[in-house]
C-alpha positions in Angstrom: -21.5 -3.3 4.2 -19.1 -2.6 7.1 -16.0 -5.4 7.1 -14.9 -6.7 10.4 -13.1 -9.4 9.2 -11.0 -11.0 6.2 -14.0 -12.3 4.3 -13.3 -15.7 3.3 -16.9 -17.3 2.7 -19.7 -15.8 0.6 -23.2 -17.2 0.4 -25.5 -15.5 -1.9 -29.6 -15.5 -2.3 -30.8 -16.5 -5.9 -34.1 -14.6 -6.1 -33.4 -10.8 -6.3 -29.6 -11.4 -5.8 -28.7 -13.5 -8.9 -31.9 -14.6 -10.4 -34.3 -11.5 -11.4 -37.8 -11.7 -10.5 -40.7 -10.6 -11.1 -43.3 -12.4 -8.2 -46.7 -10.0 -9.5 -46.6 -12.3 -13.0 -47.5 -15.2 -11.1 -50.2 -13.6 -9.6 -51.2 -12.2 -12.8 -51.2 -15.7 -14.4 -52.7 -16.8 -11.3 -55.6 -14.4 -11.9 -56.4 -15.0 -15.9 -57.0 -19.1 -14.7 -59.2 -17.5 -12.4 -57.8 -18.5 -9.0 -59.7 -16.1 -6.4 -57.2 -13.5 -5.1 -58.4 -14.3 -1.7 -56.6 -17.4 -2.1 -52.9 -15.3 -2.1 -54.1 -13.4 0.7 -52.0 -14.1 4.4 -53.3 -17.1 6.0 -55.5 -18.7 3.1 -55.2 -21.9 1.3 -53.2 -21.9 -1.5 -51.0 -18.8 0.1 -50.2 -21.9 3.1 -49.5 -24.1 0.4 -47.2 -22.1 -1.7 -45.0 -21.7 2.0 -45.4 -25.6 2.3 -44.2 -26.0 -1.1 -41.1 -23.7 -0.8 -40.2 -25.7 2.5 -40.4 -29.0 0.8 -43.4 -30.7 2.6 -45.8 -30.6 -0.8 -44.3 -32.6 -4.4 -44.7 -30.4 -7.1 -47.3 -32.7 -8.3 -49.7 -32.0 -5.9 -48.4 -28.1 -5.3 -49.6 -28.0 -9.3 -52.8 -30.2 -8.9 -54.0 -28.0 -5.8 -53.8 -24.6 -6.8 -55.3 -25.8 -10.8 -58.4 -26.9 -8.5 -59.0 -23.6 -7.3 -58.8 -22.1 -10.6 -61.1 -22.4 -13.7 -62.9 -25.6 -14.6 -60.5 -26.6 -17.3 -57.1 -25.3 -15.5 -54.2 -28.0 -15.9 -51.0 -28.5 -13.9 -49.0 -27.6 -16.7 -50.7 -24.1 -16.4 -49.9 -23.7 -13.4 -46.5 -25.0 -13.6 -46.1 -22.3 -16.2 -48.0 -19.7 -14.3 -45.6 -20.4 -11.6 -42.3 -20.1 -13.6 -43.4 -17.0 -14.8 -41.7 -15.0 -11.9 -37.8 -16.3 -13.2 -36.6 -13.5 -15.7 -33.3 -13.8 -16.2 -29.3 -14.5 -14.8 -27.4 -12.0 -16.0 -23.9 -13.8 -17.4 -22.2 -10.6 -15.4 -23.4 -12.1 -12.7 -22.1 -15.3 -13.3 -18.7 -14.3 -14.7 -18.8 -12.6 -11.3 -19.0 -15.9 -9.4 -16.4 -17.4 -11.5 -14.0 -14.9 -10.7 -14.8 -15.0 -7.2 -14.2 -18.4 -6.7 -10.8 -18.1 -8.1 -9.8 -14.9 -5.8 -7.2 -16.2 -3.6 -8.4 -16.2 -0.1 -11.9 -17.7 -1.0 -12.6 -20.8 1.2 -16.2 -21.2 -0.2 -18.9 -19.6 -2.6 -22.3 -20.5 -2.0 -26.3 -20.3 -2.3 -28.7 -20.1 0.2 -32.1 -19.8 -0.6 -35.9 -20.2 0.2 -36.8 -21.6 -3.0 -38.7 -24.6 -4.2 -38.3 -27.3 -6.7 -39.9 -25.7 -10.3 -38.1 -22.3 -9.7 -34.4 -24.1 -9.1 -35.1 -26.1 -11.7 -36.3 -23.6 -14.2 -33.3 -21.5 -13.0 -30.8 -24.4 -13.9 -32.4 -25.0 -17.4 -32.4 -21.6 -18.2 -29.1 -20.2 -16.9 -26.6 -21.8 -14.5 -27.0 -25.0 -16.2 -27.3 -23.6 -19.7 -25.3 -22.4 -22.4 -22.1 -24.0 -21.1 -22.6 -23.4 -17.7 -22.3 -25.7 -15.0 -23.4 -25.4 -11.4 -20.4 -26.4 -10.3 -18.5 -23.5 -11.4 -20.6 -21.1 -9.2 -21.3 -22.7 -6.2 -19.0 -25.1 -3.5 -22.0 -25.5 -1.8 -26.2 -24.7 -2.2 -28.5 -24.6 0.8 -32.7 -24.8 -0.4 -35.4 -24.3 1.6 -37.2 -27.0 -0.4 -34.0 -29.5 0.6 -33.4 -28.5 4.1 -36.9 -28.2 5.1 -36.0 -24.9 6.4 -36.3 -21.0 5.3 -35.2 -17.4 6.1 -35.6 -15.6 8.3 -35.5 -18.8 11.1 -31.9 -18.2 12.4 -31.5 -22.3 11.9 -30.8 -21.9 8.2 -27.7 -19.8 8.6 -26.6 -21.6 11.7 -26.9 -25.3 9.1 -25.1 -23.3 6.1 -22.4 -22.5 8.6 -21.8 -25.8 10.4 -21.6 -27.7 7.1 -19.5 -24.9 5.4 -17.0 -25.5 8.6 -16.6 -21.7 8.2 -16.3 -18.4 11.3 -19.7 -16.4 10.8 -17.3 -13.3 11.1 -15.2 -14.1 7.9 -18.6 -15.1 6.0 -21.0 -12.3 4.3 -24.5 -13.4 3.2 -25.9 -11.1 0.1 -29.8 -10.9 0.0 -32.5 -8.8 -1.1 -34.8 -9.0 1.9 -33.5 -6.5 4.9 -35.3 -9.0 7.5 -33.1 -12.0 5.5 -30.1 -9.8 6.1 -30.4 -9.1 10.0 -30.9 -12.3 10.7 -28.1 -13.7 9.1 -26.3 -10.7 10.9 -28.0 -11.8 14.2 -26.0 -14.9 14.0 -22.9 -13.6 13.2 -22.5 -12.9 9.5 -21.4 -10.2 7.8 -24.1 -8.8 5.1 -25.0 -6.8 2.3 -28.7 -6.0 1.2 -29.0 -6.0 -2.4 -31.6 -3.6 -3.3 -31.5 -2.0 -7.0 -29.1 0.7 -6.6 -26.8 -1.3 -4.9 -24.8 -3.7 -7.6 -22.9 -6.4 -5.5 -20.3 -7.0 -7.9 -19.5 -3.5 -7.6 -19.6 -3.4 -3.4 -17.7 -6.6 -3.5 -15.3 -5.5 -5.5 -14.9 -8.2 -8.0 
């Protein structure tokens, strides 16, 4: 991460940034209700719906009741449901005592998420952890930008662009934290300072907070 500017705006990922994941258990899950593993394959059915679902154009209802179709005679939405959660592991409370203490660094205009998500995962990731044990989500965030919400997703420069414009913030004071290199220069193509957030690189330690 190279600083050009006095950061005063930070917008993180959840998926690989905050939340851990673990994407191969859905597929696994996936596989024991028999679902075909053409179907995940680029450009098939259910792999087109899952995108679909992520930018908000399918209810989870039907997301649920469409891939349990493809699967075993006997497969209900509540399996899949579950299948799907699977891939949330854990927020680490470091991780949110991080974003607590950055939100009250003086300086900070704004703390925020911005990721391509979809309904089940942000709300098993509320249950769980930001919403849990005390937590509230407003003690992390000023602002959250999802896919599902905004009808948009990474890497389409238009997500960073909206997350800008409504944060009222300079792209060159902002950083955008992300485990996806592609996710990182686009957010740098528009301006933004980044950091890629791959396992040996802890952000709370490269952020300094």
């Amino acid at each position: 991460m190279t600083q050009k500017s006095k950061l005063q705006n930070y917008i993180f990922d959840l998926g690989g940034v905050l939340l851990d994941i673990r994407i191969q258990n859905a597929y696994e899950r996936f596989a024991a209700l028999g679902l075909p593993p053409a179907e995940l394959e680029q450009g098939a059915k259910i792999n087109k719906l899952m995108e679909n679902y992520q930018l908000g154009w399918v209810s989870t209802q039907d997301f649920c009741k469409l891939v349990a179709a493809k699967c075993s005679a006997g497969t209900k939405p509540i399996d899949i449901e579950h299948a799907w959660n699977s891939i949330c592991l854990d927020v680490a409370e470091r991780k949110l005592e991080a974003l607590r203490r950055l939100r009250k660094t003086e300086g900070v205009a704004s703390v925020s998420l911005l990721s391509n998500t979809n309904e089940l995962h942000w709300e098993c990731c509320c249950k769980n952890w930001i919403n849990a044990n005390g937590n509230r989500l407003e003690d992390f965030f000023d602002k959250i930008f999802l896919s599902q919400e905004l009808h948009l997703q990474k890497p389409d420069s238009e997500i960073f662009n909206t997350a800008i414009r409504e944060l009222g913030a300079s792209p060159a004071e902002t950083i955008f934290l992300d485990d996806s290199p592609v996710n990182t220069a686009a957010a740098a193509n528009c301006g933004l300072q980044t950091l890629t957030v791959t396992p040996d690189v802890d952000w709370i330690k490269a952020l300094g907070i």
